[in-house]
C-alpha positions in Angstrom: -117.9 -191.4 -2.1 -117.2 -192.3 1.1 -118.5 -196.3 2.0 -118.1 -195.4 6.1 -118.4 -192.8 9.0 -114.6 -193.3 10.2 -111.6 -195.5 9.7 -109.3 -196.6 12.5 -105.9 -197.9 11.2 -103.3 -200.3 13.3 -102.5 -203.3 14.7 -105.6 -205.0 15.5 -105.6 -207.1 18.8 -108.5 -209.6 19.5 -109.0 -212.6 21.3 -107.7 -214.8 18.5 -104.2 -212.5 17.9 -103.1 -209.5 16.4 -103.0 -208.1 12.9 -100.7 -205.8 11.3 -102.3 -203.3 9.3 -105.5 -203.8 10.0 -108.4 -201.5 10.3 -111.9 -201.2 11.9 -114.6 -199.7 9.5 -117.3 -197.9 11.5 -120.8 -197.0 10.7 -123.8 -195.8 12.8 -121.5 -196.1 16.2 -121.3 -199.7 14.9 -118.4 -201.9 13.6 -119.4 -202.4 10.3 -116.3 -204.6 8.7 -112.3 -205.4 10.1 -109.6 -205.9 7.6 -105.8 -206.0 6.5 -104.0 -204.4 3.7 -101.9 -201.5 2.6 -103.8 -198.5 1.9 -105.6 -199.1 -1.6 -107.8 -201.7 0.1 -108.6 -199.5 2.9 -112.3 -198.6 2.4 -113.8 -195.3 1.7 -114.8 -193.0 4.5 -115.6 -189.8 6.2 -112.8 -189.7 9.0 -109.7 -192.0 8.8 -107.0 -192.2 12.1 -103.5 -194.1 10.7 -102.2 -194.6 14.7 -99.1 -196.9 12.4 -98.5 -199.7 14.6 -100.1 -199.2 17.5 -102.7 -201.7 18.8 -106.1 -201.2 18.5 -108.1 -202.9 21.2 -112.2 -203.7 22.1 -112.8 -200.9 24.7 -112.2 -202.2 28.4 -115.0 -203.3 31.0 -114.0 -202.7 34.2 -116.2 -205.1 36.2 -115.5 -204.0 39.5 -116.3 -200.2 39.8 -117.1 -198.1 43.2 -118.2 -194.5 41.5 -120.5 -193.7 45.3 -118.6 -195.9 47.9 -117.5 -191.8 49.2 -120.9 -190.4 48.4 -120.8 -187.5 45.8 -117.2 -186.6 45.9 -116.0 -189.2 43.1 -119.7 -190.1 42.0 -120.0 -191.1 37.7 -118.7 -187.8 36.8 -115.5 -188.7 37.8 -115.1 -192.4 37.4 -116.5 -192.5 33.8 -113.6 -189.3 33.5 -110.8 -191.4 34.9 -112.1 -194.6 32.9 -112.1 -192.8 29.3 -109.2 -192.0 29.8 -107.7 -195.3 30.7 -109.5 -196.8 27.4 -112.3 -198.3 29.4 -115.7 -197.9 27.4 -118.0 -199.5 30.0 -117.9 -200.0 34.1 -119.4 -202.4 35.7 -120.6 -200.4 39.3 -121.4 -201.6 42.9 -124.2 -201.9 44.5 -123.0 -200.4 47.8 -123.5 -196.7 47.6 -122.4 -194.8 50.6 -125.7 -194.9 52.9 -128.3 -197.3 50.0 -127.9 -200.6 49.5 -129.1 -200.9 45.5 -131.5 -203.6 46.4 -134.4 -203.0 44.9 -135.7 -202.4 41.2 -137.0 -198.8 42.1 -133.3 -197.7 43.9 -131.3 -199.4 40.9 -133.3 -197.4 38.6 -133.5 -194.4 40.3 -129.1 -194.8 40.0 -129.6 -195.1 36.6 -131.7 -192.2 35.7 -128.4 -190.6 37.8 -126.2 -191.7 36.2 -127.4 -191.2 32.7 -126.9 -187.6 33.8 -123.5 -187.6 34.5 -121.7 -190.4 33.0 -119.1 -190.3 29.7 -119.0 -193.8 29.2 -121.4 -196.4 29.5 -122.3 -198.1 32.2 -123.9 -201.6 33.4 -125.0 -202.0 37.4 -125.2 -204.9 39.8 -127.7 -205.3 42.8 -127.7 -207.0 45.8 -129.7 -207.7 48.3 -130.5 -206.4 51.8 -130.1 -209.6 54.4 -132.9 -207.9 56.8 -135.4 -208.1 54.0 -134.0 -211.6 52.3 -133.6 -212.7 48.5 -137.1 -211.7 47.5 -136.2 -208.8 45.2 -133.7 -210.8 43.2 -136.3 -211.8 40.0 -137.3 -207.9 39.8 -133.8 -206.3 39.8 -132.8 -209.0 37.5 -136.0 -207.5 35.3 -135.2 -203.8 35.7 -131.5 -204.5 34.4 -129.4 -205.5 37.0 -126.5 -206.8 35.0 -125.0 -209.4 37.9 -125.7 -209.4 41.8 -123.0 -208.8 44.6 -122.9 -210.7 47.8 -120.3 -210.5 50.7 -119.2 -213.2 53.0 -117.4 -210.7 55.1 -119.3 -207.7 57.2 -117.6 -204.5 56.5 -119.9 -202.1 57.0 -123.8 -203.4 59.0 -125.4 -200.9 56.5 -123.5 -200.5 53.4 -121.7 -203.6 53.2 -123.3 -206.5 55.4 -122.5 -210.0 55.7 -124.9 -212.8 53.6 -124.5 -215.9 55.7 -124.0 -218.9 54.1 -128.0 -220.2 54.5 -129.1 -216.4 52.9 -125.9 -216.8 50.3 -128.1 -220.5 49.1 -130.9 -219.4 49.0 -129.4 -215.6 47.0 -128.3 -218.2 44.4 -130.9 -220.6 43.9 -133.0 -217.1 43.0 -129.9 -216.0 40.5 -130.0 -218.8 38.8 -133.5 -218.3 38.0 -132.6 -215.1 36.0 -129.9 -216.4 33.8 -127.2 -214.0 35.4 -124.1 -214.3 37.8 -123.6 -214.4 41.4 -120.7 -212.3 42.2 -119.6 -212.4 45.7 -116.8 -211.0 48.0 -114.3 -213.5 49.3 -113.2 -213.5 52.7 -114.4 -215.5 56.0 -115.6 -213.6 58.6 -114.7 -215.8 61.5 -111.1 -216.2 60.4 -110.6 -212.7 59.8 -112.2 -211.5 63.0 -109.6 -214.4 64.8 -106.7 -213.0 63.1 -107.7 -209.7 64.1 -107.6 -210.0 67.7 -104.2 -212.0 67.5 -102.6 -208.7 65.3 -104.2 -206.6 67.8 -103.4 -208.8 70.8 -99.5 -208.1 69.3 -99.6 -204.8 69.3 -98.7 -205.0 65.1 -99.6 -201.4 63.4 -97.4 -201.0 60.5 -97.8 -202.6 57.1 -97.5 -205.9 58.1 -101.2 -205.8 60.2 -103.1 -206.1 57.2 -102.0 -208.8 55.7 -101.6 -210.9 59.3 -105.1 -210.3 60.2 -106.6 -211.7 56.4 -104.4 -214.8 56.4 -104.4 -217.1 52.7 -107.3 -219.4 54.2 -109.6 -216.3 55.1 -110.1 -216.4 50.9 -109.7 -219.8 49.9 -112.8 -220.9 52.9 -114.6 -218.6 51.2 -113.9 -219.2 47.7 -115.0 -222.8 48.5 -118.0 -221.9 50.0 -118.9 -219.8 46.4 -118.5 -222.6 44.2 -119.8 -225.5 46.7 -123.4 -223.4 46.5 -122.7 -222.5 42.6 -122.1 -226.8 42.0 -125.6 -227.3 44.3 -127.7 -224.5 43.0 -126.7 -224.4 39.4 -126.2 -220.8 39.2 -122.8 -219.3 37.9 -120.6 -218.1 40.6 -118.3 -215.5 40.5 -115.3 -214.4 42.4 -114.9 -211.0 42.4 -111.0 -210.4 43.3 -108.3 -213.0 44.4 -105.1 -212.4 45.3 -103.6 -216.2 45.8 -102.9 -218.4 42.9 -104.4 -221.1 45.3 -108.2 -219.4 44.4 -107.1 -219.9 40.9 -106.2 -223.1 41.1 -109.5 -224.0 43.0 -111.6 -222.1 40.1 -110.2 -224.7 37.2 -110.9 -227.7 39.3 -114.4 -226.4 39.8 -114.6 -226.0 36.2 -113.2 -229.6 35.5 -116.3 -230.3 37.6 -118.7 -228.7 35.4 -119.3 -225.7 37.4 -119.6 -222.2 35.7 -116.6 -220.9 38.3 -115.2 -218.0 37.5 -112.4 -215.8 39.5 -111.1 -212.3 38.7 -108.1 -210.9 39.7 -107.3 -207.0 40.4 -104.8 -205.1 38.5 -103.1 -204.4 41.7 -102.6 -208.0 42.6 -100.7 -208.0 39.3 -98.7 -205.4 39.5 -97.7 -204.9 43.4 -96.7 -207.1 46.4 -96.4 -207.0 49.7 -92.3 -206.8 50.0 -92.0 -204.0 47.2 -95.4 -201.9 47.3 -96.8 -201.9 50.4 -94.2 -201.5 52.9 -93.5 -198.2 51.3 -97.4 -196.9 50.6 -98.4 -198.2 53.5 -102.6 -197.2 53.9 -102.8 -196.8 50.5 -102.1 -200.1 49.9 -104.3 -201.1 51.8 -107.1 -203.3 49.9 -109.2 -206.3 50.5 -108.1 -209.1 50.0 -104.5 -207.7 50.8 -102.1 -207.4 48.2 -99.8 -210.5 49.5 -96.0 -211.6 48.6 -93.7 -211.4 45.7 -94.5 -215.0 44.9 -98.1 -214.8 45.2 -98.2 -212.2 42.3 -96.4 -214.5 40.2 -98.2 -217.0 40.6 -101.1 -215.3 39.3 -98.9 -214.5 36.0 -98.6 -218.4 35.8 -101.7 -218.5 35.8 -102.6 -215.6 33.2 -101.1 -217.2 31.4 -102.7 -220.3 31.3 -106.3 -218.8 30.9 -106.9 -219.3 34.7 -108.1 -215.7 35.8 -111.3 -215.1 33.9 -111.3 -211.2 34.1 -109.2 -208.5 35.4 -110.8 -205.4 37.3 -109.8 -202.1 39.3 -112.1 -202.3 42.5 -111.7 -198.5 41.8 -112.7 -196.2 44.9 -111.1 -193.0 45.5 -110.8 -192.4 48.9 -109.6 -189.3 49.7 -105.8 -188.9 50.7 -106.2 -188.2 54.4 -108.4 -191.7 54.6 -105.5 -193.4 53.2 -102.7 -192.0 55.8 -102.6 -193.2 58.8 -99.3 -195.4 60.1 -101.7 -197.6 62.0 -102.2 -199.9 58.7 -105.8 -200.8 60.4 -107.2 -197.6 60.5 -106.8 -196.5 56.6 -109.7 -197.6 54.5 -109.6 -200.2 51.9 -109.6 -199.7 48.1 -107.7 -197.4 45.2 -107.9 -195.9 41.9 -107.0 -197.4 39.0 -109.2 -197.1 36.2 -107.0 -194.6 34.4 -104.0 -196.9 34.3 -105.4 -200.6 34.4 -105.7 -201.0 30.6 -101.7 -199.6 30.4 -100.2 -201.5 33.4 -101.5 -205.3 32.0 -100.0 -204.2 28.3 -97.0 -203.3 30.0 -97.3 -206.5 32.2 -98.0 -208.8 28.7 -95.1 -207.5 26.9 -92.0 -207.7 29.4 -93.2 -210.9 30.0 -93.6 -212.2 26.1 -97.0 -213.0 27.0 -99.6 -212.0 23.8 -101.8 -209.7 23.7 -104.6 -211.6 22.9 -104.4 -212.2 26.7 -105.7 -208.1 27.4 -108.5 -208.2 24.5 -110.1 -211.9 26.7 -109.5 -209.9 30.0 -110.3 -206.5 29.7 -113.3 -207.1 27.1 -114.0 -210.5 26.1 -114.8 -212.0 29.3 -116.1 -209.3 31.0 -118.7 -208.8 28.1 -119.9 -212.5 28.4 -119.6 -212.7 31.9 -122.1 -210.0 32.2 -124.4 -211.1 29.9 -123.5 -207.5 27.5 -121.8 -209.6 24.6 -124.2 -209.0 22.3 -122.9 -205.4 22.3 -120.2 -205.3 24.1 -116.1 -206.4 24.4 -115.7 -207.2 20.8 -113.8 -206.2 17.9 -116.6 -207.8 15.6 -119.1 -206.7 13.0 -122.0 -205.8 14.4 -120.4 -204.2 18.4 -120.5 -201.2 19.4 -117.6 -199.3 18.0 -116.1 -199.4 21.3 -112.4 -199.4 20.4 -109.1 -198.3 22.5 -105.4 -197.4 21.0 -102.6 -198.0 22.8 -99.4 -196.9 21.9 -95.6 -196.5 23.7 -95.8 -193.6 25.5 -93.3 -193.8 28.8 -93.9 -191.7 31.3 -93.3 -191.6 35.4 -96.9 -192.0 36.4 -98.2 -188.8 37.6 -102.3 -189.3 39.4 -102.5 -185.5 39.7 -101.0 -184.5 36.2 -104.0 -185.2 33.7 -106.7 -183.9 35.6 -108.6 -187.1 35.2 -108.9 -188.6 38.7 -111.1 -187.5 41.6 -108.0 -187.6 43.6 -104.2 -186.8 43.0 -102.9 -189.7 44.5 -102.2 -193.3 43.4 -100.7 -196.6 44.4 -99.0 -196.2 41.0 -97.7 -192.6 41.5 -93.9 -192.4 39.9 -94.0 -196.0 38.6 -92.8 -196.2 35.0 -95.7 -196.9 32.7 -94.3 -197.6 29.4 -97.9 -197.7 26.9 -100.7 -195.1 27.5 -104.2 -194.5 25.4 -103.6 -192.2 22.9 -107.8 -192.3 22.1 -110.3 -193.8 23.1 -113.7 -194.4 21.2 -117.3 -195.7 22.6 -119.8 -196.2 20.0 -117.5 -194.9 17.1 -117.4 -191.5 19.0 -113.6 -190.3 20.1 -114.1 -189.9 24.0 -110.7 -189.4 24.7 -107.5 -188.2 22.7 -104.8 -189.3 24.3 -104.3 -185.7 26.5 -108.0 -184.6 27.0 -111.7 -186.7 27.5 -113.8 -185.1 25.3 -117.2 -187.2 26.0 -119.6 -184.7 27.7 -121.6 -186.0 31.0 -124.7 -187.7 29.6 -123.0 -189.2 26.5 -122.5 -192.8 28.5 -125.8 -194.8 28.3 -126.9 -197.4 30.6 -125.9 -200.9 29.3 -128.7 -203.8 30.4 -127.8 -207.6 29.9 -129.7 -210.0 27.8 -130.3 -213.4 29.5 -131.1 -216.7 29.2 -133.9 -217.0 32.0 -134.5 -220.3 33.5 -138.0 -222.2 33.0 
């Protein structure tokens, strides 16, 4: 008789280490018991995978997820595609739609009932706030189920991406706090970047090197400053949402040694790509904000990987279309990539040539991101009692190819023809296989709408 719904077998990773021959027990989409052993003390049950020794990971949360920054052409049908099959169980998504702000409980619900309909893997959403109408939505977003909130210290868009000043940004916080969640914000100072700006102009600069020139180091770390200095005077957690300097990490532990709840995230493609290597060749698609910087700032943020500095890593995943992406003038492409499909295999890959454990992927990918969000009680765990959210990896090299799985809203990549040495070879949310290491099998609908629980101040 069988004692469970499915057995996975393999190397089990978690925060703590790996196992050999381990196994996760599932019952009822939940795990119901993790253990070791050859295969008499393998429990019972209805479906068993042996995957040998591959590693068996908690599902990823991506926390930094654009599925509507290009209106319906991506949209949750396609992210929640591309994320299944990149071994991501859960997205964390934006509040800046293309043309609505999600800043208020009615629109934030209204994107949920949305994308219930479409998504294949669950899903968690931020709101913000919109600076015309002030920080007095904040207490019933946080009770409809916003998961986080997303300010911006930078102006890129009046409309869909606006500027908080710092006055608005104090006031944003002291309200966050209330609710027991995180303020997340976007790192970059407008007045320094807009300076910049004019001098790269001014020089007549175009080609790869504009970017970069006109968001100099200090554009982040003023800003990064500014986050924490209102997080240590409101008492609300503060959260950077993507640095690319080891300097921001460096700033986020001495907050910490302060007592402030700082924490700092860093994008895959900070890890993975630098300025000298990457984008001189891509050019506009390389193009991201903050900028992807020098050789020695991206390993400075292994360093400090390493030491448990970075608190999460994300995608900012946006799939602009190619011809958005193309232009020689560096200033005229728009910022932001895909990822989601290749996040999960790039860091393994990163971990491993680098001797670093893997312990390191199951805190950043899952861990973290699950408690940073206020979703742990559900979420980011190989534990008894999770969701039966659960990703294989296994060596499976291959020149990476955007356009070849059919997975992505768009064919092209940041990535295209690197060497990607492990892959997902399935995927499972809520003890259901979503993905099988060639095709997604979750169904639009099957990802559910993932709310926080919070400790709401009196």
């Amino acid at each position: 008789m069988a004692d469970f719904d499915k057995v996975v077998r393999g190397t089990i990773v978690t925060e703590d280490g790996a196992t050999e021959g381990g196994y996760v027990a599932i019952q009822d989409g939940k795990i119901a018991r993790i253990g070791q052993g050859p295969a008499p003390a393998v429990p019972a049950a209805r479906e068993s995978e042996d995957f040998g020794n591959a590693f068996i990971l908690p599902g990823a949360i991506d926390p930094q997820v654009h599925s509507r920054s290009q209106g319906k052409e991506e949209d949750f049908l396609w992210s929640t595609r591309a994320a299944a099959a990149g071994g991501v169980t859960t997205i964390i998504d934006m509040p800046y739609d293309q043309g609505v702000l999600i800043a208020t409980p009615e629109l934030l619900r209204e994107k949920a009932a949305e994308a219930s309909e479409q998504a294949r893997v669950d899903f968690a959403l931020y709101g913000t706030i919109n600076p015309r109408d002030g920080v007095g939505q904040i207490a019933a977003l946080a009770e409809a189920g916003a998961t986080a909130f997303k300010f911006s210290t930078f102006e890129t868009h009046p409309e869909r991406f606006p500027r908080i000043t710092t006055p608005m940004l104090r006031d944003a916080f002291a309200e966050v706090a209330k609710t027991g969640l995180a303020a997340s914000v976007h790192n970059e100072n407008q007045e320094v970047i807009d300076a910049a700006m004019k001098a790269v102009q001014a020089a007549g600069i175009t080609d790869y090197r504009a970017h970069t020139a006109s968001r100099p180091p200090i554009s982040e770390t003023l800003a990064i400053a500014e986050v924490y200095e209102i997080a240590q005077e409101t008492g609300c957690s503060g959260h950077i949402v993507h640095c690319s300097l080891g300097r921001g990490y460096e700033m986020a532990e001495s907050y910490r040694a302060q007592g402030v709840d700082a924490t700092i995230e860093a994008c895959i493609h900070y890890l993975v790509c630098c300025e000298e290597d990457d984008v001189s060749r891509l050019v506009g698609k390389a193009k991201c904000n903050p900028p992807i910087r020098q050789r020695a700032e991206r390993e400075a943020l292994w360093k400090h990987l390493a030491r448990g500095n970075i608190s999460v890593i994300s995608t900012d995943h946006v799939s602009w279309k190619l011809e958005r992406k193309s232009s020689p003038n560096m200033l005229e492409n728009s910022s932001g990539m895909p990822g989601l499909e290749v996040m999960g295999s790039l860091l393994i890959d990163g971990l491993v040539e680098r001797g670093l454990p893997l312990s390191h992927a199951a805190k950043l990918l899952s861990g973290n991101a699950a408690r940073l969000f206020r979703i742990s009680h559900r979420k980011g765990q190989l534990a008894v009692g999770c969701d039966a959210d659960i990703v294989v990896y296994a060596e499976r090299p291959r020149l990476y190819d955007p356009a070849a799985s059919g997975h992505n809203a768009v064919s092209w990549s940041p990535y295209e023809g690197r060497l990607i040495r492990h892959a997902p070879v399935a995927t499972y949310l809520r003890g259901e296989m979503v993905f099988d290491g060639t095709e997604v099998l979750a169904e639009p609908g099957y990802g559910t709408w993932i709310k926080p629980v919070r400790a709401v101040a009196q």
